[in-house]
N, CA, C and O atoms as a GROMACS GRO file, in nm:
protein
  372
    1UNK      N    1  11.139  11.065  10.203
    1UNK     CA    2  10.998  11.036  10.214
    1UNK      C    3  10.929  11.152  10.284
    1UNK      O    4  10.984  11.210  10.378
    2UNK      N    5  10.810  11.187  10.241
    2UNK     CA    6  10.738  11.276  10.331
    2UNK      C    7  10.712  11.184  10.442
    2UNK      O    8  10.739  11.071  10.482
    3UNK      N    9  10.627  11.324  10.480
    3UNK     CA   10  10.602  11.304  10.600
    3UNK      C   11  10.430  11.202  10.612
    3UNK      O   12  10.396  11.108  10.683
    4UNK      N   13  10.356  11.284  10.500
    4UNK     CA   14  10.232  11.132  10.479
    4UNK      C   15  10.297  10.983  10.436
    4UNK      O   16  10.264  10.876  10.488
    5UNK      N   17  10.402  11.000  10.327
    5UNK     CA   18  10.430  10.852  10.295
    5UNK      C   19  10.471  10.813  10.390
    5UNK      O   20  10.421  10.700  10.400
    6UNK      N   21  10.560  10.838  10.511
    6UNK     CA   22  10.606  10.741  10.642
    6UNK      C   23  10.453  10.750  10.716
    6UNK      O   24  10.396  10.643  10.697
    7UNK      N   25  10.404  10.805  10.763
    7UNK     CA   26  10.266  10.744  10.807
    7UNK      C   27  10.199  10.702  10.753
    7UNK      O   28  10.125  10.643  10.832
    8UNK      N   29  10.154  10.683  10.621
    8UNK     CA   30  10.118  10.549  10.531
    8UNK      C   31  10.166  10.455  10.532
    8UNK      O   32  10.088  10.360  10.529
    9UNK      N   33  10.300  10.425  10.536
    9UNK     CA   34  10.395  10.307  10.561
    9UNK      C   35  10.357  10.303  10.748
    9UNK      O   36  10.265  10.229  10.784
   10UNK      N   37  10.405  10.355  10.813
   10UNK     CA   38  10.379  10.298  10.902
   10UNK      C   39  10.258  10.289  10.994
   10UNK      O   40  10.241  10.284  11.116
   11UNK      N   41  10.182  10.289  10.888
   11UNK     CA   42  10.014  10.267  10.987
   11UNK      C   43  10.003  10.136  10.879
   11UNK      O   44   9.914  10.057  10.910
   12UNK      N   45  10.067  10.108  10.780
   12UNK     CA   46  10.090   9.975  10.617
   12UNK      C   47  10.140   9.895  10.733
   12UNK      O   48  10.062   9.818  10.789
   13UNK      N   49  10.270   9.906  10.777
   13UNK     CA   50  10.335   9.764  10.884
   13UNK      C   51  10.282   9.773  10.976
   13UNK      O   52  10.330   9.688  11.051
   14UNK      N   53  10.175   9.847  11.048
   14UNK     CA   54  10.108   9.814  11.156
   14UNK      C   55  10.026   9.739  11.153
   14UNK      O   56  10.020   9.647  11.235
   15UNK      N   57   9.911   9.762  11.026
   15UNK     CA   58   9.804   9.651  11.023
   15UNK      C   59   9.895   9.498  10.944
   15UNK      O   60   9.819   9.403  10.930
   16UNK      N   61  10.003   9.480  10.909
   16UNK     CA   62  10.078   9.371  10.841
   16UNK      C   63  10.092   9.314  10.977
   16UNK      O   64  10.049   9.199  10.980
   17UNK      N   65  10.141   9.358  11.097
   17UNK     CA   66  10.162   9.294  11.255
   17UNK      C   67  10.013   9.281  11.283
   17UNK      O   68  10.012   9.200  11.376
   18UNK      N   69   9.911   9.308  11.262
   18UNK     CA   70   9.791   9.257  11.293
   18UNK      C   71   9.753   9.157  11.212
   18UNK      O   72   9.679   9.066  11.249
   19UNK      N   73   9.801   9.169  11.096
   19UNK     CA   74   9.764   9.037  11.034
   19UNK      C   75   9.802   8.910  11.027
   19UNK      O   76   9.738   8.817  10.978
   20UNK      N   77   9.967   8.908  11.108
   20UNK     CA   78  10.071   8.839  11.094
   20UNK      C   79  10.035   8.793  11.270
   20UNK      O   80  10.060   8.678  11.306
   21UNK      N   81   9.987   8.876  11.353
   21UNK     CA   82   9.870   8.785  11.441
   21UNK      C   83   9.822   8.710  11.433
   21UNK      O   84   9.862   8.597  11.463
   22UNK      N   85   9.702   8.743  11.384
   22UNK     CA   86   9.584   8.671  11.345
   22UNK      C   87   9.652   8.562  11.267
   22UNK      O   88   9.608   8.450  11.289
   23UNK      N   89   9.755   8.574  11.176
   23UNK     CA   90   9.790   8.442  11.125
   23UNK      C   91   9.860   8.343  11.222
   23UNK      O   92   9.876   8.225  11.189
   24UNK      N   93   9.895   8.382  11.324
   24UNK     CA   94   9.961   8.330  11.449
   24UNK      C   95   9.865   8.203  11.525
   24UNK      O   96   9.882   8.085  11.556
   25UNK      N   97   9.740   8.319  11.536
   25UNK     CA   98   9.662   8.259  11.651
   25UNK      C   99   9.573   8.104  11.549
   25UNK      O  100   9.537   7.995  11.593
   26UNK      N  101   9.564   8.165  11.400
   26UNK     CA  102   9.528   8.021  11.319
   26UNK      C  103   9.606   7.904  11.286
   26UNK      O  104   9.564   7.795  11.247
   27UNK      N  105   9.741   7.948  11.309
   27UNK     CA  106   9.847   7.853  11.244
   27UNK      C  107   9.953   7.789  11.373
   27UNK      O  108  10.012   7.681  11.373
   28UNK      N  109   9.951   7.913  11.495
   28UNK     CA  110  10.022   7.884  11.594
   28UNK      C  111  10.177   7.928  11.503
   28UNK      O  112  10.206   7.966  11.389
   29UNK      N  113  10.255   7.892  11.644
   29UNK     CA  114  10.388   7.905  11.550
   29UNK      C  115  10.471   7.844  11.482
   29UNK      O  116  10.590   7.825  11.507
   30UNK      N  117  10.392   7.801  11.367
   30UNK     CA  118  10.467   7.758  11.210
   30UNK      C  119  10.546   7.819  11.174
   30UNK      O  120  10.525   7.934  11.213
   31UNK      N  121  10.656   7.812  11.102
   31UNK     CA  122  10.821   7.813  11.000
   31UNK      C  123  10.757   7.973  10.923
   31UNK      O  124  10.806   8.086  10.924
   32UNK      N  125  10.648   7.929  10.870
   32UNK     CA  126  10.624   8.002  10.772
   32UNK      C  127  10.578   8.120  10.844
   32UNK      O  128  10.595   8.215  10.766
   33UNK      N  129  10.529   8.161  10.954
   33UNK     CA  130  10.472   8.297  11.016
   33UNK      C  131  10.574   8.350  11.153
   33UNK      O  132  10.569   8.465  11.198
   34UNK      N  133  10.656   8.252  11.200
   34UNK     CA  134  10.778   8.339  11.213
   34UNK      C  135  10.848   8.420  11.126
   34UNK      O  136  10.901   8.526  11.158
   35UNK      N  137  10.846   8.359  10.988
   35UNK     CA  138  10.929   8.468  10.867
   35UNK      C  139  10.863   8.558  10.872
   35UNK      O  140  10.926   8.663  10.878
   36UNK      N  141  10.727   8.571  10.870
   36UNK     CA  142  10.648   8.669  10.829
   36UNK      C  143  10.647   8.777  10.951
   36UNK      O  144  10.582   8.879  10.928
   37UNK      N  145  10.697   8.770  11.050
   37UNK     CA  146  10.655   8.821  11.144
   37UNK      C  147  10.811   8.895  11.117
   37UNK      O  148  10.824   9.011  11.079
   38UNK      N  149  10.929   8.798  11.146
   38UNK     CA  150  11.017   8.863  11.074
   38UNK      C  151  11.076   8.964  10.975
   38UNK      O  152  11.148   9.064  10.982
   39UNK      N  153  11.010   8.891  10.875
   39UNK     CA  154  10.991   8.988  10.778
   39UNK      C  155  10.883   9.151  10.824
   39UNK      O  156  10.919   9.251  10.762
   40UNK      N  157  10.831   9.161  10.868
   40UNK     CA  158  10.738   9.285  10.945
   40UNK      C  159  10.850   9.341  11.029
   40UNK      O  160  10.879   9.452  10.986
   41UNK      N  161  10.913   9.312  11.116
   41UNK     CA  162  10.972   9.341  11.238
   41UNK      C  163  11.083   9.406  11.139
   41UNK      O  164  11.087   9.528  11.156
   42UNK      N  165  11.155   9.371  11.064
   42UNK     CA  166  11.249   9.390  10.962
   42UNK      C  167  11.186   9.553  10.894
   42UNK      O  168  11.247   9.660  10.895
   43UNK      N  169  11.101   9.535  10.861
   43UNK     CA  170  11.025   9.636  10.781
   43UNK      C  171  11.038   9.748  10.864
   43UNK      O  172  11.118   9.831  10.819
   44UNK      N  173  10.968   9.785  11.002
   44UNK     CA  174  10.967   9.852  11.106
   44UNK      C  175  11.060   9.888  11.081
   44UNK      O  176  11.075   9.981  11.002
   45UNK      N  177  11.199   9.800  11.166
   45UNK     CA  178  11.334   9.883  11.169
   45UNK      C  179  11.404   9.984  11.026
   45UNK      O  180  11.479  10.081  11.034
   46UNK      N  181  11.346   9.917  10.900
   46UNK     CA  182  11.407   9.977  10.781
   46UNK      C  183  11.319  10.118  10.768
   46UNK      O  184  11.361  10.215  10.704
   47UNK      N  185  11.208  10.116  10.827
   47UNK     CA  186  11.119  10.202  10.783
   47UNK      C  187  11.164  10.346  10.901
   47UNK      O  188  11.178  10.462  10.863
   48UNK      N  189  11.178  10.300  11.041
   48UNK     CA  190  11.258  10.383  11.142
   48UNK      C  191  11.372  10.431  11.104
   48UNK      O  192  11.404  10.529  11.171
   49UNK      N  193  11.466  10.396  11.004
   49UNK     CA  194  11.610  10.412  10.963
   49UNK      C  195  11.558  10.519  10.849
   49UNK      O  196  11.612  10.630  10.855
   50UNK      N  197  11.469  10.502  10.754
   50UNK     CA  198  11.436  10.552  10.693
   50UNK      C  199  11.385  10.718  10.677
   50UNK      O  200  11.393  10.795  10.581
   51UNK      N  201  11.315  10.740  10.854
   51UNK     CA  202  11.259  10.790  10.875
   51UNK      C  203  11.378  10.905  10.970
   51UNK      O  204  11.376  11.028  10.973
   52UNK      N  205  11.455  10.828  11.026
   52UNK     CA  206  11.570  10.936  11.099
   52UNK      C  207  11.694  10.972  10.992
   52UNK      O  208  11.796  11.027  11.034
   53UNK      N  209  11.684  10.950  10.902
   53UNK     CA  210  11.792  11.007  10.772
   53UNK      C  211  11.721  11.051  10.683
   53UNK      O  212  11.625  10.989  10.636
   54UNK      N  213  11.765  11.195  10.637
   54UNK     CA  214  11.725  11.273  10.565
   54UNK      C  215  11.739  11.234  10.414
   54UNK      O  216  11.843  11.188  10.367
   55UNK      N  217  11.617  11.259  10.334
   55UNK     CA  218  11.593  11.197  10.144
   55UNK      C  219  11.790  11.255  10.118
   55UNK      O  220  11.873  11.330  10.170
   56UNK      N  221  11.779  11.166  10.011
   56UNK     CA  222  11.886  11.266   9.903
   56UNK      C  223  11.799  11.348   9.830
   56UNK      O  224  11.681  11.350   9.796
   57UNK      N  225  11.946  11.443   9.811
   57UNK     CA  226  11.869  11.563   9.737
   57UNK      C  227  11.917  11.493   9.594
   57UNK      O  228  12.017  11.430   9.561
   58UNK      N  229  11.776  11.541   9.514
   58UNK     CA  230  11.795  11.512   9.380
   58UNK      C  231  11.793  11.700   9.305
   58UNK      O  232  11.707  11.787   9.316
   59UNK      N  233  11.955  11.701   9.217
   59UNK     CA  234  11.981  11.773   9.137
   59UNK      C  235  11.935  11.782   8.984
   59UNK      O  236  11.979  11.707   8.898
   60UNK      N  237  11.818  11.910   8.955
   60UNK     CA  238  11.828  11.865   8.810
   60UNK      C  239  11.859  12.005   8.732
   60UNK      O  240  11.828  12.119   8.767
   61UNK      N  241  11.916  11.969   8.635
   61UNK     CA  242  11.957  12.116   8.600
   61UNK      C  243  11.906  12.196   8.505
   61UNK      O  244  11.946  12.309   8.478
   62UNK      N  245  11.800  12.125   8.444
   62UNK     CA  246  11.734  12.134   8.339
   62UNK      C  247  11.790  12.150   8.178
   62UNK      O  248  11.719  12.177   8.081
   63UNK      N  249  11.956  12.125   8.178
   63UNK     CA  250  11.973  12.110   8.090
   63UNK      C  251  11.985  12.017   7.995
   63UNK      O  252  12.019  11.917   8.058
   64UNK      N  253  11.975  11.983   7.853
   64UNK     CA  254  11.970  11.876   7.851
   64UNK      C  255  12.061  11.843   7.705
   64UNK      O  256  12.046  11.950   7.647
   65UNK      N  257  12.122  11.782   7.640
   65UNK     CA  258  12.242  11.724   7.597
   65UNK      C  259  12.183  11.639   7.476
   65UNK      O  260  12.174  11.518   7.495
   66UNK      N  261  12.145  11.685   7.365
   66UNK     CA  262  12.089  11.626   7.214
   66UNK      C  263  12.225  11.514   7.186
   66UNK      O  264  12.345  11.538   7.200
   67UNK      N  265  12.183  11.433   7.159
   67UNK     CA  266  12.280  11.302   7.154
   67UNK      C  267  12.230  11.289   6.963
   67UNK      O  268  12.118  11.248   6.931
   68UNK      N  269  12.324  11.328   6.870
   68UNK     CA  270  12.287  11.320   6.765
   68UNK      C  271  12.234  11.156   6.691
   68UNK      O  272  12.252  11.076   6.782
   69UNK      N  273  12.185  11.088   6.581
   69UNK     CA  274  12.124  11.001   6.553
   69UNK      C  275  12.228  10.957   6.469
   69UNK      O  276  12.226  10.835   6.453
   70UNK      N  277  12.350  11.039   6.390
   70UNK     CA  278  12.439  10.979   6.273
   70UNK      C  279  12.500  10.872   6.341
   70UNK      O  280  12.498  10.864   6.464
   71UNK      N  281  12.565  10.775   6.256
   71UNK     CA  282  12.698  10.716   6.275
   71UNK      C  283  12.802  10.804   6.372
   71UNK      O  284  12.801  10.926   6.357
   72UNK      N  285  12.914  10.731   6.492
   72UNK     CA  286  13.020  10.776   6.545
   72UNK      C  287  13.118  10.755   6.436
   72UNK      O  288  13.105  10.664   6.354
   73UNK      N  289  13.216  10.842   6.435
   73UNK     CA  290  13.336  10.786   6.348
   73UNK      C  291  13.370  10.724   6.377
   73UNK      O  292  13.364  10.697   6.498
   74UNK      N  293  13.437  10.646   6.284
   74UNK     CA  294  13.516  10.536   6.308
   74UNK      C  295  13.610  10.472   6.372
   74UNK      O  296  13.600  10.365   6.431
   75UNK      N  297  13.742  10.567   6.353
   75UNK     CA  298  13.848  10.590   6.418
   75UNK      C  299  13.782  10.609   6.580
   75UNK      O  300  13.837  10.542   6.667
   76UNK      N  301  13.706  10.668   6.607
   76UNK     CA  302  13.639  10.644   6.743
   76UNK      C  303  13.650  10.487   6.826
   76UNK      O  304  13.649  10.470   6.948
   77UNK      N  305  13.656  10.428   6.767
   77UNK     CA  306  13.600  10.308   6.783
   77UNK      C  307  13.776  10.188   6.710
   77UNK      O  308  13.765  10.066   6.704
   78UNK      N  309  13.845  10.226   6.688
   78UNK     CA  310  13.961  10.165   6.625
   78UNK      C  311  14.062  10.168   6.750
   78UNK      O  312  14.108  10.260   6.818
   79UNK      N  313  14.082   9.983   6.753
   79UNK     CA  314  14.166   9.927   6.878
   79UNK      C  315  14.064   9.878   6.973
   79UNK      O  316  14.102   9.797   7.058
   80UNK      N  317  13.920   9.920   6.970
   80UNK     CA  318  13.824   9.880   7.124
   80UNK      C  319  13.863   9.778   7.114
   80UNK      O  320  13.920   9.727   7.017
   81UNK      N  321  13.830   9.720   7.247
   81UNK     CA  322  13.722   9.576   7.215
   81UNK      C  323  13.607   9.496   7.223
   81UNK      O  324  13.509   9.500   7.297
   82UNK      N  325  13.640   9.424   7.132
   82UNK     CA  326  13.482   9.364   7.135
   82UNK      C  327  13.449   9.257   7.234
   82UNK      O  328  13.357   9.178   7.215
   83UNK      N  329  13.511   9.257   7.319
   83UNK     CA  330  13.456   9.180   7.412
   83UNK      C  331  13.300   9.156   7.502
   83UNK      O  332  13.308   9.202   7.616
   84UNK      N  333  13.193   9.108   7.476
   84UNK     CA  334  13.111   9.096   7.509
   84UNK      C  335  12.992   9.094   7.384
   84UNK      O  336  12.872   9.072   7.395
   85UNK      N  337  13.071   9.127   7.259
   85UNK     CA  338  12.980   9.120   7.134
   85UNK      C  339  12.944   9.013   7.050
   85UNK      O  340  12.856   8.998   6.966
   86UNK      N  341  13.080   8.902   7.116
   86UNK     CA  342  13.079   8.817   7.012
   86UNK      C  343  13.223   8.843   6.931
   86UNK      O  344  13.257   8.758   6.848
   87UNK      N  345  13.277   8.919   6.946
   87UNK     CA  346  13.363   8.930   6.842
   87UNK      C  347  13.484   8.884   6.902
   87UNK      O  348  13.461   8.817   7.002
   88UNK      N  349  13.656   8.903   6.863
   88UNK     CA  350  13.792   8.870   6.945
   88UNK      C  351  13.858   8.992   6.864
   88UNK      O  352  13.844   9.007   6.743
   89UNK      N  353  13.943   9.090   6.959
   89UNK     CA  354  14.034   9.165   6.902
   89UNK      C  355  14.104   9.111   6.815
   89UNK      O  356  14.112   9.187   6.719
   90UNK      N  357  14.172   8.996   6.795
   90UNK     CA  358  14.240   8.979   6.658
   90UNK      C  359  14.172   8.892   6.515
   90UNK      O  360  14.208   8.801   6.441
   91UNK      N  361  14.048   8.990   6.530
   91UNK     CA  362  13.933   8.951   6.427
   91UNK      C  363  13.975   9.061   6.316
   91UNK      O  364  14.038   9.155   6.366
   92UNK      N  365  13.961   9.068   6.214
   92UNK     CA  366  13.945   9.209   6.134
   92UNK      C  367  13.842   9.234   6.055
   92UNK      O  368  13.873   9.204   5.940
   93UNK      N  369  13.706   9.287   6.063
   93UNK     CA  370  13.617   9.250   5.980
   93UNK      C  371  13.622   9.343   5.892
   93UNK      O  372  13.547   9.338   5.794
   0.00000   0.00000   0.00000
């Protein structure tokens, strides 16, 4: 993450703990705004973890690998199985 997206995110869960206030002080402490508060507090820590470990690096190599449109041969494909197609290896179609 840059360095704006973590201060977008975390100025994002700051006003979410202001809101998760204010839902406090209307609801008191209900089931449902402990989670929420939870859920925020949760966020924080993932977003701090986030923030002290460095991105992966993404490799691209720019090359790129034409996957032709014909039929595979056949024999390619003689003995698989078809398991998950519908079919049973001792089918012979």
């Amino acid at each position: 993450m840059t360095t704006t997206e973590m201060t977008d995110l975390q100025r994002t869960i700051g006003h979410l703990r202001q809101c998760v206030g204010s839902l406090r002080t209307l609801y008191g402490d209900a089931s449902a705004v402990r989670r929420l508060a939870n859920d925020v507090e949760r966020l924080g820590i993932d977003a701090g973890d986030l923030d002290q470990s460095p991105p992966r690096t993404v490799y691209e190599s720019g090359e790129r690998v034409k996957i032709p449109d014909t039929p595979y041969e056949q024999a390619l494909w003689q003995g698989a199985d078809d398991e998950g197609v519908g079919g049973h290896p001792h089918e012979h179609r």
